[in-house]
N, C-alpha and C positions, 0 to 999 in steps of 0.2 A: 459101798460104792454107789454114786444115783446114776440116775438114766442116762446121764449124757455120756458117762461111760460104759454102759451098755448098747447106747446107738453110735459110739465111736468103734465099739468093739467091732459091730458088726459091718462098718465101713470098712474097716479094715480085712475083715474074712470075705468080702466082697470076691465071688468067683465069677461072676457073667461082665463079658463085654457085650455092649452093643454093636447091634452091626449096620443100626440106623438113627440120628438124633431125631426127639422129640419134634414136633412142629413146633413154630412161633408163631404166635397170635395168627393163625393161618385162614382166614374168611373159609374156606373150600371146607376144612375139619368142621369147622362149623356148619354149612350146610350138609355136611353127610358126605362128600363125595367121596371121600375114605371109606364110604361102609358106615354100619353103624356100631364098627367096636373094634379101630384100629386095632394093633397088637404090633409089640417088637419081638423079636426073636434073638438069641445070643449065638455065638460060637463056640463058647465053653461050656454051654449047658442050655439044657433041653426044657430049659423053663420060658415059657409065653409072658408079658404082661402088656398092659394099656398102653400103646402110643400115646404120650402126655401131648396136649396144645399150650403150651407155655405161653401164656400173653405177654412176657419180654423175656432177653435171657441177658444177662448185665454180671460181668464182675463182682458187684456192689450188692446183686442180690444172692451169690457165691455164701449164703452166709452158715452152711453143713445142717442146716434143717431136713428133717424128713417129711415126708409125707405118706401116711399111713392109710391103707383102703381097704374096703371090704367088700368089692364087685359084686353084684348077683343079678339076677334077674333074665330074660329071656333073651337080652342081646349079649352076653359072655358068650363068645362063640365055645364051642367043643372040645377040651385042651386047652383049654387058656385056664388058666389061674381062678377060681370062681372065690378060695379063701383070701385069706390075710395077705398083705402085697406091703411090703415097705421100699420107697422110691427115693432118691436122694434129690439135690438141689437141682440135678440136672436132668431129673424125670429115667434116672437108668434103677434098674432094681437091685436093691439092698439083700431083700431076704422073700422066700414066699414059701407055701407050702401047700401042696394038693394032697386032698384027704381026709380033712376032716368032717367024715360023716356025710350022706349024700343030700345034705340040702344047703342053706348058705351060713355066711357068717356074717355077723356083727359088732361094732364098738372095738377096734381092733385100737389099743392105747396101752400107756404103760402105766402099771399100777404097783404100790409098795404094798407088800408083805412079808411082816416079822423083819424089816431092816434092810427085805430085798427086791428090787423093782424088776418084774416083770411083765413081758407081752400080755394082755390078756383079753381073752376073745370070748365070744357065745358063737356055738356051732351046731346049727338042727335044722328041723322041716317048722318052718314061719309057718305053715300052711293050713297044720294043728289050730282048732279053735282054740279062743285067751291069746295066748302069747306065744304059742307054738311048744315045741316039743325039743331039747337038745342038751347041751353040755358046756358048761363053762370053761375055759381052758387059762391055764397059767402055764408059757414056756419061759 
């Protein structure tokens, strides 16, 4: 089975509703006056992620793409999601997970092993001289 049936899958186990839509091309997001690291919140679950700015929202670009992130740095507010985030066409969340490891993550993409495609991430302290210190991760 490829990837596109593993990020169908996870549309479909989708549990959070939004309780607010994305911004559109919103001049003000761009100046900050949202803060510097909007966040939506759900009703069915206790997960945080990035208020997206969507520069248009159209039908036509309805087209089931994900968009995969890997937050970090000193504007993630506190409780917000700092791992792996997968967001759908409409900027609501797919999938996310808090935990892995107390520093951040990277390269959050799907990759085939032995016939089967998987999430696969790096998660540690950047901070480590070289190239930091952490763990590769296949879910």
């Amino acid at each position: 089975m490829g990837k596109h049936f593993y990020l169908a899958l996870l549309a479909f186990l989708r549990h959070a509703v939004a309780d607010v839509e994305p911004f559109i091309n919103d001049a003000r997001f761009d100046a900050g006056d949202y803060g510097t690291y909007p966040t939506k919140t759900y009703h069915s679950s206790k997960n945080v992620s990035p208020r997206m700015n969507m520069l248009s929202m159209n039908e036509q670009c309805r087209d089931g793409a994900y968009t995969m992130l890997t937050p970090r740095g000193g504007q993630v507010p506190k409780g917000v999601a700092a791992g792996p985030i997968i967001l759908d066409d409409a900027g609501d969340l797919i999938w996310t997970q808090i935990g892995w490891g107390s520093g951040n993550t990277y390269g959050l993409t799907v990759q085939e092993f032995k016939g089967k495609d998987y999430l696969t991430f790096w998660a540690g302290d950047d901070t480590v001289r070289g190239h930091g210190e952490g763990v590769s991760y296949m879910v």
